[in-house]
N, C-alpha and C positions, 0 to 999 in steps of 0.2 A: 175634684168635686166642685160643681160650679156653685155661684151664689145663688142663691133664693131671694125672690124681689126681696123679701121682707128684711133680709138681713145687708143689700145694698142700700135700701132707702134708712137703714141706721147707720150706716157710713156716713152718709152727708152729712151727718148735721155735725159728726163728728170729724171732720175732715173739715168743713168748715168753722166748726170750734177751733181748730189747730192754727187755722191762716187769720181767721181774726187774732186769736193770741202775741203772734207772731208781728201782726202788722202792729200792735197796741206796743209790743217788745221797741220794736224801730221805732216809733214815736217816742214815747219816752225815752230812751237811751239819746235820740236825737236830740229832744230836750235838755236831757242831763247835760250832753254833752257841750251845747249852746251856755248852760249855765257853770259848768265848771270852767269854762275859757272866758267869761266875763271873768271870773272869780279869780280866775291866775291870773289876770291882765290887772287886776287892781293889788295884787301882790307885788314888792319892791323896796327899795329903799327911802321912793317918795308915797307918802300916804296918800291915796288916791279915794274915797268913798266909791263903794257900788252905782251907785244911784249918778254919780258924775260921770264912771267909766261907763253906762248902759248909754246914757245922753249922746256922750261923745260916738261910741259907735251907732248910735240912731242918727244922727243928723248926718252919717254922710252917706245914709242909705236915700235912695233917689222917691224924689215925687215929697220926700218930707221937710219941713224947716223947721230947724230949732235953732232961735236963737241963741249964740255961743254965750254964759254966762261966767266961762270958767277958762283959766290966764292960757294964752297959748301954747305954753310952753305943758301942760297937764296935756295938752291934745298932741303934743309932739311926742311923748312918752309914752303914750297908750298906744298910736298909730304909726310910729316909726321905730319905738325900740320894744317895746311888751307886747302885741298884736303879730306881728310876723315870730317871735320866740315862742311862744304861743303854738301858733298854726303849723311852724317847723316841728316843734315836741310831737303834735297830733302825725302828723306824716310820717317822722320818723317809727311811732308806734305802731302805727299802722304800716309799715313797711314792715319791720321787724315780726310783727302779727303775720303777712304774709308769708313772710319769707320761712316761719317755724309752718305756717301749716300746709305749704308747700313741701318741706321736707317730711312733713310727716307726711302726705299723698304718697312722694314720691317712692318713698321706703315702706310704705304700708305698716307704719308703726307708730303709735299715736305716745311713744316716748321720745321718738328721732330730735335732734336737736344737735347743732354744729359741735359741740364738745364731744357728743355718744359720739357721732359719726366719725371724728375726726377730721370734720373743714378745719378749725379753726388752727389745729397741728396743723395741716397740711401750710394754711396761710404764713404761719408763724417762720415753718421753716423756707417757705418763698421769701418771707419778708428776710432770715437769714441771709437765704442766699443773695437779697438785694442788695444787703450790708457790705457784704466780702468780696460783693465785686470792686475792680478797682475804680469803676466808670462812674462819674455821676451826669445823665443827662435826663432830660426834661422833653414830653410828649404832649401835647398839647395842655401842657399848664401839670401834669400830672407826671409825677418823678418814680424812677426805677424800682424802687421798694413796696410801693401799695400795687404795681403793676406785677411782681413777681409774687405778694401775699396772694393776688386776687387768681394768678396764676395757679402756685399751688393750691389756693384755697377747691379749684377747680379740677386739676387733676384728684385730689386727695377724694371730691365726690364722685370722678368718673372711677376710682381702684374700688372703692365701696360700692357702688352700685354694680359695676360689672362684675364683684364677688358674690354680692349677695340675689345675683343672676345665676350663676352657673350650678347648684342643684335646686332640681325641680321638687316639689310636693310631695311625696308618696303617701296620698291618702288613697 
């Protein structure tokens, strides 16, 4: 049954309610997210105030100057050890975030997760069998037991997938 102008032209406005929403969601989350990483970068075992760790990362954004009022050593702590643990945690999350809604695509099952499926069996007994070998050598900086985890981690998704191939739907 096709649409009727009158019931396209109330689509739009609702269609575009949706992508504003949406676009308003990313700004804010972006915010948030800009403001909980000042917020973890001023966490530690030296006391750092907000307002010193915002400074410090402002002044080494380009075209600005702020002169430094605060001891060196606060800006080696924000920008060499809190600032990169920080930006790791965020990547790492977001890799892991990937990496789960990737197996749920891949499986078409919005529960899939490396424990249901059995990767992380699969890994564990790679990582075994890395143990028992009697060899221990080294591949480009990266050693026999995460290369045989990450092996069976792989196999273990190829036995699941190619089971959960072979019958078909009968709707």
């Amino acid at each position: 049954m096709p649409l009727s102008p009158a019931s396209s032209s109330q689509a739009a406005p609702i269609h575009l309610a949706r992508w504003h929403g949406r676009i308003y969601a990313i700004v804010g989350l972006s915010v948030l997210l800009v403001v909980v990483a000042a917020l973890a970068t001023t966490i530690g075992s030296v006391k750092i105030p907000l307002l010193t760790t915002c400074q410090v990362l402002v002044s080494k954004l380009p075209l600005l100057h702020i002169t430094p009022f605060w001891p060196s050593g606060v800006e080696i702590i924000i920008l060499e050890i809190r600032l990169p643990r920080v930006i790791l945690a965020g990547l790492v999350g977001a890799a892991l975030g990937t990496a789960g809604a990737t197996y749920q695509g891949l499986f078409r099952n919005p529960l899939a997760d490396p424990y249901l499926i059995g990767v992380a069996q699969g890994a564990s007994l790679g990582a075994v069998i890395g143990f028992l070998l009697p060899t221990t050598w080294h591949v480009l900086g990266v050693g026999i037991v995460p290369l045989f985890a990450f092996a069976g981690a792989l196999v273990s998704t190829a036995i699941v997938y190619g089971l959960t191939r072979v019958a078909k739907p009968c709707l």
